[in-house]
C-alpha positions as CSV (number, residue, x, y, z in Angstrom):
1,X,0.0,0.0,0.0
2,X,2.5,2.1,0.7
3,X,4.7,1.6,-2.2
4,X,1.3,2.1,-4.3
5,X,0.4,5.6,-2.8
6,X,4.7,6.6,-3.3
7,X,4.3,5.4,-7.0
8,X,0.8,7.7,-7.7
9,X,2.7,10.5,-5.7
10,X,5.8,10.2,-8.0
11,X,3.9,9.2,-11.7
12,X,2.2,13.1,-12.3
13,X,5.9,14.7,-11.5
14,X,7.4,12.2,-14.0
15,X,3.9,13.2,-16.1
16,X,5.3,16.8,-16.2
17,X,8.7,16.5,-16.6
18,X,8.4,14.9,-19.8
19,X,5.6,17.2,-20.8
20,X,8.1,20.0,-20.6
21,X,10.6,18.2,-22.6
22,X,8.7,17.8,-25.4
23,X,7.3,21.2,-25.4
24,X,10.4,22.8,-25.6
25,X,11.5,20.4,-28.5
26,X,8.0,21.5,-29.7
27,X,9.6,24.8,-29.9
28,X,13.4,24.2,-31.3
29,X,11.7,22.8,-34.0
30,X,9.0,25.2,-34.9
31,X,11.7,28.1,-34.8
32,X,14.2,26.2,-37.2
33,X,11.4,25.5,-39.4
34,X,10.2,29.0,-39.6
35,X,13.7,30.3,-40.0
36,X,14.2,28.0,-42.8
37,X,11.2,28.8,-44.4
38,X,12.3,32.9,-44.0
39,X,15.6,32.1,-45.5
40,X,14.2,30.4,-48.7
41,X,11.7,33.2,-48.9
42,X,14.3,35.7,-49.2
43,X,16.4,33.4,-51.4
44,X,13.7,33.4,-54.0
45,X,13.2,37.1,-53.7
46,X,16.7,37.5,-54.5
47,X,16.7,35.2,-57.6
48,X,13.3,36.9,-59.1
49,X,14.5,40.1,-58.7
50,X,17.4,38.8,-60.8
51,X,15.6,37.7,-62.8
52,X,13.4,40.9,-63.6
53,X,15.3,43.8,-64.6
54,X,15.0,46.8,-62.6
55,X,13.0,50.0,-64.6
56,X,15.1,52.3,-65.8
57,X,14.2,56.2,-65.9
58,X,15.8,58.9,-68.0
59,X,15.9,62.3,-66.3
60,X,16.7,63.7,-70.0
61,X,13.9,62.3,-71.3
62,X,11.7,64.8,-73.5
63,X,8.4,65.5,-75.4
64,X,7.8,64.1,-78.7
65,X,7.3,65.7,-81.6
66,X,3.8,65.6,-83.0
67,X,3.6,64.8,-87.0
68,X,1.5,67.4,-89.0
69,X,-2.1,67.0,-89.2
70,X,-2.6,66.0,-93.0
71,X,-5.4,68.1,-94.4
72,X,-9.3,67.3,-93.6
73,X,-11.0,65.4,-96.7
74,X,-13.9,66.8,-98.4
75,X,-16.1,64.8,-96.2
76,X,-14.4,65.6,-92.5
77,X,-14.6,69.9,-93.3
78,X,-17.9,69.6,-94.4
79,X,-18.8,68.3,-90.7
80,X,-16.7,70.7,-89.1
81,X,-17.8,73.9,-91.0
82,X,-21.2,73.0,-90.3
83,X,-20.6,72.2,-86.5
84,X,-19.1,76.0,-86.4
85,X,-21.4,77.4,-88.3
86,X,-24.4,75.7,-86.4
87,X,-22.8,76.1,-83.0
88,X,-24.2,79.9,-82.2
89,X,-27.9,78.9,-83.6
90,X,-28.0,75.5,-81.0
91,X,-29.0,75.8,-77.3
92,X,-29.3,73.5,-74.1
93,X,-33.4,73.6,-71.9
94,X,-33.4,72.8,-69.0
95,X,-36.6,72.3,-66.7
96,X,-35.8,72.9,-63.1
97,X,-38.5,73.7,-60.1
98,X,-37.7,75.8,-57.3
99,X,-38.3,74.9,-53.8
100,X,-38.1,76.1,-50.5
101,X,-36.1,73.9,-48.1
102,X,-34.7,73.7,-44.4
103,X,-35.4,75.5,-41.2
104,X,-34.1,78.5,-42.9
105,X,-36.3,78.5,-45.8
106,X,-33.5,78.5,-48.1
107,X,-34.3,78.6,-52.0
108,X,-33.1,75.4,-53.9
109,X,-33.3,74.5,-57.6
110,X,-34.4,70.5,-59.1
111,X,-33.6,69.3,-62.3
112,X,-36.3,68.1,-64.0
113,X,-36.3,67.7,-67.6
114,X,-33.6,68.7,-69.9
115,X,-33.1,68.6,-73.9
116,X,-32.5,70.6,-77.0
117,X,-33.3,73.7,-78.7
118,X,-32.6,76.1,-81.3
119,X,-33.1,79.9,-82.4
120,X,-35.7,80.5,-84.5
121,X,-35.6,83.6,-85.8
122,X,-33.9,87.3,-85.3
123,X,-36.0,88.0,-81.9
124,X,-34.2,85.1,-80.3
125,X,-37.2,82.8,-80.3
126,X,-36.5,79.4,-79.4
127,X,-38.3,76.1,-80.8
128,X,-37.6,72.7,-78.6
129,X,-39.9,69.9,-78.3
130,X,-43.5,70.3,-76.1
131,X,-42.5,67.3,-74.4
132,X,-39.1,69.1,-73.0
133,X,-41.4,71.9,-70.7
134,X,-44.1,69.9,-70.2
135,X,-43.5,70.2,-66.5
136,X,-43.8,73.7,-66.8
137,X,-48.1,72.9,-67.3
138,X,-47.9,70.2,-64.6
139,X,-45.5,71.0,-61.6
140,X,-45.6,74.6,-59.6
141,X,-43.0,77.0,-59.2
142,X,-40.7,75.8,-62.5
143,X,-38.5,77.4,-64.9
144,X,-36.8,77.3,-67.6
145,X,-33.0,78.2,-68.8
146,X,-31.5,78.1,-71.8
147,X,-27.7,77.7,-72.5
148,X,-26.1,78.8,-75.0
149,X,-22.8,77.6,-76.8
150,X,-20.5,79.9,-75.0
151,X,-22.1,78.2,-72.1
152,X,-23.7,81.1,-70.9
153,X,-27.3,80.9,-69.0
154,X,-30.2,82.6,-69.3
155,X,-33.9,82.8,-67.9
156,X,-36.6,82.3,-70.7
157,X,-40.4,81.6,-70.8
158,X,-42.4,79.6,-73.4
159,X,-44.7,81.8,-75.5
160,X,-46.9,78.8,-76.6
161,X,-47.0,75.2,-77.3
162,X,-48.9,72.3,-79.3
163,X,-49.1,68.9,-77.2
164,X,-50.9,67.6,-80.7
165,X,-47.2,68.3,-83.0
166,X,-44.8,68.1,-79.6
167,X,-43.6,71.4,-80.5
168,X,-43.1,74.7,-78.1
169,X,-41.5,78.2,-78.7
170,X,-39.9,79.9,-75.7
171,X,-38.5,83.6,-75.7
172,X,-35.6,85.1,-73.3
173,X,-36.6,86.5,-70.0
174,X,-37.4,90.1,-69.9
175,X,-34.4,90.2,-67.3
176,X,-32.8,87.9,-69.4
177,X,-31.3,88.7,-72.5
178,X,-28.2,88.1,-74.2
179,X,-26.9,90.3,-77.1
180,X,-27.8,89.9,-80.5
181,X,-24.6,88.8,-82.0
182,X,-24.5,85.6,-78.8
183,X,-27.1,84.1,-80.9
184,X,-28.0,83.1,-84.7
185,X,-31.2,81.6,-86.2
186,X,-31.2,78.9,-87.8
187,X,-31.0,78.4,-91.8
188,X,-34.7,77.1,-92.5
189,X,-34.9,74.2,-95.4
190,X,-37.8,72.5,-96.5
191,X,-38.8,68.4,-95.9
192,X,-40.9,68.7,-99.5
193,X,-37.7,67.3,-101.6
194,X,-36.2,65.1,-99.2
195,X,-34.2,61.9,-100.3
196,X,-33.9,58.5,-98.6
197,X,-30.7,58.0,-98.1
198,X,-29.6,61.9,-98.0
199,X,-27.0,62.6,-95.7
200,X,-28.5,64.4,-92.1
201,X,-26.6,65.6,-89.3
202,X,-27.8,66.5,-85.7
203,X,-26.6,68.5,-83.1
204,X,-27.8,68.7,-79.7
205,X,-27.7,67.5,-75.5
206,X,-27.5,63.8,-75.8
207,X,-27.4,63.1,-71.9
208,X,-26.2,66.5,-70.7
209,X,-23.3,65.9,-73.1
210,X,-23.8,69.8,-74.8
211,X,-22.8,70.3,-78.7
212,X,-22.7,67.1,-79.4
213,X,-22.8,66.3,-83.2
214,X,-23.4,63.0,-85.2
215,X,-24.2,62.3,-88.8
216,X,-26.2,59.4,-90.5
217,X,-28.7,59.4,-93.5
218,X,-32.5,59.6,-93.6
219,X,-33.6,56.4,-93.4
220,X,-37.4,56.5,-94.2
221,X,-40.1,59.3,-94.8
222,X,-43.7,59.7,-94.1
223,X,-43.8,57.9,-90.7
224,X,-46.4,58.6,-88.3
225,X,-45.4,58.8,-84.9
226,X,-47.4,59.5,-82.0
227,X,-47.5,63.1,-79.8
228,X,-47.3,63.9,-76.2
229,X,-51.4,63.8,-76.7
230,X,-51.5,60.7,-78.2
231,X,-52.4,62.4,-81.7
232,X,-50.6,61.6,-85.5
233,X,-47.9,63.4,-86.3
234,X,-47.7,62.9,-90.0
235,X,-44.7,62.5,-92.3
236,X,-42.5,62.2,-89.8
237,X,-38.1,61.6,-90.8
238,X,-36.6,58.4,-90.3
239,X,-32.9,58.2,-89.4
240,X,-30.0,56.5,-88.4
241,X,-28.4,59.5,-86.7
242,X,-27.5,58.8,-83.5
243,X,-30.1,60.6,-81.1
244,X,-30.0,60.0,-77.5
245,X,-32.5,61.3,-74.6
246,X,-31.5,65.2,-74.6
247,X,-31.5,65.6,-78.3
248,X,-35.2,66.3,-78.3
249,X,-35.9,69.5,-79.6
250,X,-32.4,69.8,-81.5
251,X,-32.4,70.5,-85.0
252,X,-31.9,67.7,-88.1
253,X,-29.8,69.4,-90.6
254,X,-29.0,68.3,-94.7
255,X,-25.3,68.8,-95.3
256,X,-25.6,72.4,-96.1
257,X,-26.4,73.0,-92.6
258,X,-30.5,73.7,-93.1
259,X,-33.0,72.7,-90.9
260,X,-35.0,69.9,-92.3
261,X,-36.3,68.9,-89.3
262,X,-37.0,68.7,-85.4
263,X,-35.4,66.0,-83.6
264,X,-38.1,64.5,-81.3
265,X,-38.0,60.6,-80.2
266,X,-36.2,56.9,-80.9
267,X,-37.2,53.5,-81.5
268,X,-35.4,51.6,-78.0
269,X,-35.7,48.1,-77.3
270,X,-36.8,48.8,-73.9
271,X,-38.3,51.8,-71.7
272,X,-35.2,53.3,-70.6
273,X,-33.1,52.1,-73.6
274,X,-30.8,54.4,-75.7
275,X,-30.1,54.3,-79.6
276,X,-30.6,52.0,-82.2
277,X,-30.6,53.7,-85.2
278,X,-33.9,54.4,-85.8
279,X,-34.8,57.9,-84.6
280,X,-37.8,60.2,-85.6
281,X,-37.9,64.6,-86.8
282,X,-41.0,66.2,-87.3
283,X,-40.5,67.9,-90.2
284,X,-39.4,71.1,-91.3
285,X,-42.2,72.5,-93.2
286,X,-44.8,71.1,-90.5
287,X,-42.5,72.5,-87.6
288,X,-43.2,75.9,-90.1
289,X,-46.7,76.0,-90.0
290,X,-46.9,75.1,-86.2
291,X,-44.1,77.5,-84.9
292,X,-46.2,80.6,-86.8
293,X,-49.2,79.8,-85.4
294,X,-48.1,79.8,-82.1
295,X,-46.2,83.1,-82.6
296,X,-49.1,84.6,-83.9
297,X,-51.3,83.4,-81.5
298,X,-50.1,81.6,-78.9
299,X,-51.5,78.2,-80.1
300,X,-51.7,76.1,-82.7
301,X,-55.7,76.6,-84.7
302,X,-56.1,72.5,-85.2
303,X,-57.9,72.2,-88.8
304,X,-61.3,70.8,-88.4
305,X,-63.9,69.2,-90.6
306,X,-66.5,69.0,-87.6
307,X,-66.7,65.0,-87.8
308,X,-66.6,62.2,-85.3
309,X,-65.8,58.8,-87.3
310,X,-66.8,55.5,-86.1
311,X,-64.3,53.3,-84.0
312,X,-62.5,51.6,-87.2
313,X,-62.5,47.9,-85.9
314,X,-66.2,48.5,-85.4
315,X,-66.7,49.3,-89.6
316,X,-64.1,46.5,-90.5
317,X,-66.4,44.3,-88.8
318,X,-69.4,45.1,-90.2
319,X,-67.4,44.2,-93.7
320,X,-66.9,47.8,-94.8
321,X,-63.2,47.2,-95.9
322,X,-62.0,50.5,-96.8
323,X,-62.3,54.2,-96.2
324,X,-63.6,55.8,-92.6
325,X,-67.6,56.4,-91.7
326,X,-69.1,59.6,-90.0
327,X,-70.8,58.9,-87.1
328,X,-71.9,62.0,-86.3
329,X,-71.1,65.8,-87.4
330,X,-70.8,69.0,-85.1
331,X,-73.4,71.0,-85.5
332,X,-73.1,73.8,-87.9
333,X,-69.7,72.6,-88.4
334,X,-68.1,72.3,-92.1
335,X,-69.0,68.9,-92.4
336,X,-72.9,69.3,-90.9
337,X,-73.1,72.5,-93.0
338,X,-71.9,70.6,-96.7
339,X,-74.5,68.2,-95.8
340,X,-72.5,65.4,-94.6
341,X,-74.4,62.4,-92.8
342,X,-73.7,60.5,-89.5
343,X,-75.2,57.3,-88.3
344,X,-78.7,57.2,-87.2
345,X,-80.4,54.8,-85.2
346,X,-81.6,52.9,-82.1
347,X,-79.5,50.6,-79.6
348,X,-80.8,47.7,-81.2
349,X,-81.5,48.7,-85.0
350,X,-79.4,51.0,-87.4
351,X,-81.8,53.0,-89.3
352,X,-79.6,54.8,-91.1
353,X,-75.5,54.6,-92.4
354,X,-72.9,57.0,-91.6
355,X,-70.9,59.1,-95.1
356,X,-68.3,56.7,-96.0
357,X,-65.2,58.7,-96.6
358,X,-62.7,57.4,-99.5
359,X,-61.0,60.2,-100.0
360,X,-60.1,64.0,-99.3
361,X,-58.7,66.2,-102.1
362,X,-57.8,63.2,-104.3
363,X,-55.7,61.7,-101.7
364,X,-57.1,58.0,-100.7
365,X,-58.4,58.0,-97.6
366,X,-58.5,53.8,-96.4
367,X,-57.9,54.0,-92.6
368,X,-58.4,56.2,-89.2
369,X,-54.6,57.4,-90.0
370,X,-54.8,58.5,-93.5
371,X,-57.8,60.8,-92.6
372,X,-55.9,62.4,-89.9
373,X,-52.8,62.6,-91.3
374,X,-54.4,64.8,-94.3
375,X,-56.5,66.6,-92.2
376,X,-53.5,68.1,-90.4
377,X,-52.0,68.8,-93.9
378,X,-54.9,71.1,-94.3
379,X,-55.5,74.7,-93.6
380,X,-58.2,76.4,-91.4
381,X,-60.3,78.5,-93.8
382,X,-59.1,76.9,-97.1
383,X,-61.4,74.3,-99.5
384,X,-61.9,70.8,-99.1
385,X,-63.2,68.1,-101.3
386,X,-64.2,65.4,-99.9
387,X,-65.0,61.9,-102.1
388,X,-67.6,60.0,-100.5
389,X,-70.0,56.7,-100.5
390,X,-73.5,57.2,-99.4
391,X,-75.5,54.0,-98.4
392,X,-78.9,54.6,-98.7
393,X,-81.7,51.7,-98.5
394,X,-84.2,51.5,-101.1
395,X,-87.2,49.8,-102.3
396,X,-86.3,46.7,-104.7
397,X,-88.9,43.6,-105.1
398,X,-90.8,44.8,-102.2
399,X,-88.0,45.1,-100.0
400,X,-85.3,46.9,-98.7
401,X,-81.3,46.7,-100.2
402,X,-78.9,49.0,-99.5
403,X,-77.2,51.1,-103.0
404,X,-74.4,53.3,-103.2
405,X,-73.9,56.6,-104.3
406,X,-70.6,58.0,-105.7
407,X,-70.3,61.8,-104.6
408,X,-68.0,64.4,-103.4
409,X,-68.7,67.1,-101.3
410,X,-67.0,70.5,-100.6
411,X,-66.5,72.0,-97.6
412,X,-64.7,75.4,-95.9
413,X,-61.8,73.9,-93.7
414,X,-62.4,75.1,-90.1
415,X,-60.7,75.2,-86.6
416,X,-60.5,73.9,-82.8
């Protein structure tokens, strides 16, 4: 017993001793190992960097000499001369509301729409898109500044604008006005004798990016595209000039530097997508007639005919095939006043047919879009011929069939 209890006094001493020893083995060894792993650390860095050569750098080393520009082609001054000559007659909008904000009532300024614009004519008028100040009829307390190429700023209002064309005409601030020789108008050219595949040019705000130029051809004429008010625009340009949100309102130019035609929306792939070479102008000789009538008086006097036409998939269905049916005319409008027929009936029976429109002024006349598009060609106050198809029902074999009369009517071109 008492050798046992001297042997279990004795065996955790012997326990810990040898504990010891191999911990500070434990140690010896980890230290050499890390020393050799430092040593062949460093001997690889010294065999890579002899390896690599060290850069050398020349205190005397100096500038190049740049080779002389050879001359511009034809092509290359054509674009610039028309960039400088275009530069004093293209301007930056810019939409911003004013607010009052903090404890101190301190006056702060929001961005909120931004595109193109150009000067119209020698009193500094402006023409940009409607859709550019649009805010200005929606949102309180907004404003509008224009910038011109020497980056100046100035305070301007809008005089009018049509939501139906997306066009709008501003004017410098009373407070605000530059002198005469900070800005040009534009050279006007006409859309009447435009080619497909005629060489274009745009200049404008692409995306805040100011005086930005970029050339293409016109792609396509005569498409419709729609407004701000959901209205035809006819005959608008198709091109592949690249036109970016900001261009709107900036002008489409032929080669000679002319305006042919207002830069106003693109075909995108997706909502907030950019170019894809298909972009749209209203053109020049409609941008014109609108621009004038809103100088003059502040608007844009809509031709009107003083007709209502029946929903088009409606007439396709009951088999009429071609041409566009009054349902109903204004009264003592032109249409009501030449004698022009609507549809007449009850809920369940129609007693009488609508006019069936064919054609206005010899121009065929098949769909909803053709009438309007050559309505809006017309002028309030001038003539219009109008080719119609009556259908009238009539006694045959004692009963009723319908028969059609050939006609055309004449009518004085009003306004709305």
């Amino acid at each position: 017993m008492n050798y046992d209890r001297q042997y279990e006094d004795e065996l955790p001493r012997r326990r810990a001793s040898n504990s010891s020893k191999i911990g500070l083995s434990g140690w010896l060894a980890s230290g050499l190992f890390g020393i050799v792993v430092v040593l062949s650390v460093l001997l690889v860095r010294d065999r890579l960097r002899e390896r690599v050569p060290v850069p050398q750098t020349d205190p005397t080393a100096k500038l190049r000499e740049a080779t002389t520009r050879p001359p511009l082609d034809t092509e290359e001054r054509e674009s610039v001369d028309l960039f400088k000559k275009l530069k004093p007659s293209v301007v930056n909008v810019d939409v911003v509301q004013r607010q009052r904000v903090g404890w101190q009532d301190q006056v702060a300024e929001r961005q909120t729409g931004a595109g193109s614009g150009f000067v119209w004519d020698d009193d500094g008028r402006i023409v940009t898109n409607y859709h550019v100040v649009a805010d200005l009829y929606k949102i309180p307390n907004m404003l509008v500044r224009v910038t011109l190429a020497d980056r100046s700023v100035w305070d301007a209002v809008v005089i009018g604008a049509s939501p139906d064309y997306d066009l709008a005409v501003l004017q410098f601030a009373t407070h605000s006005r530059p002198v005469v020789d900070k800005v040009r108008k534009i050279e006007l050219g006409t859309s009447g004798d435009l080619e497909v595949g005629q060489k274009v040019y745009a200049i404008g705000n692409p995306l805040g990016l100011s005086l930005t130029m970029t050339k293409g051809i016109i792609s396509a004429l005569d498409r419709p595209i729609k407004s701000p008010a959901n209205s035809t625009i006819p005959g608008a340009i198709q091109t592949d000039a690249a036109i970016n949100p900001g261009n709107s309102g900036g002008p489409l130019l032929d080669k000679s530097g002319r305006l042919i035609g207002v830069n106003t929306a693109i075909a995108t792939t997706s909502e907030n997508g950019g170019n894809i070479g298909i972009g749209f102008a209203i053109p020049a000789d409609l941008v014109n007639q609108v621009v004038t009538q809103i100088i003059q008086n502040g608007r844009v006097l809509q031709p009107d005919l003083g007709i209502e036409l029946v929903d088009q998939q409606k007439l396709r269905r009951a088999r009429f095939d071609h041409g566009v049916m009054v349902e109903k005319t204004t009264p003592n409008g032109p249409a009501a006043k030449a004698g022009l027929r609507g549809v007449m009936g009850t809920a369940r029976r129609v007693e009488q047919l609508g006019d069936l429109i064919v054609g206005i002024n010899g121009q065929t006349v098949d769909t909803v879009e053709d009438y309007e598009r050559i309505v809006r060609s017309l002028k309030p106050g001038e003539r219009a011929t109008l080719q119609i198809i009556r259908v009238e029902w009539v006694e045959e074999s004692g009963r009723k069939v319908p028969k059609e009369t050939h006609r055309e009517v004449a009518l004085t071109v009003g306004s709305s």
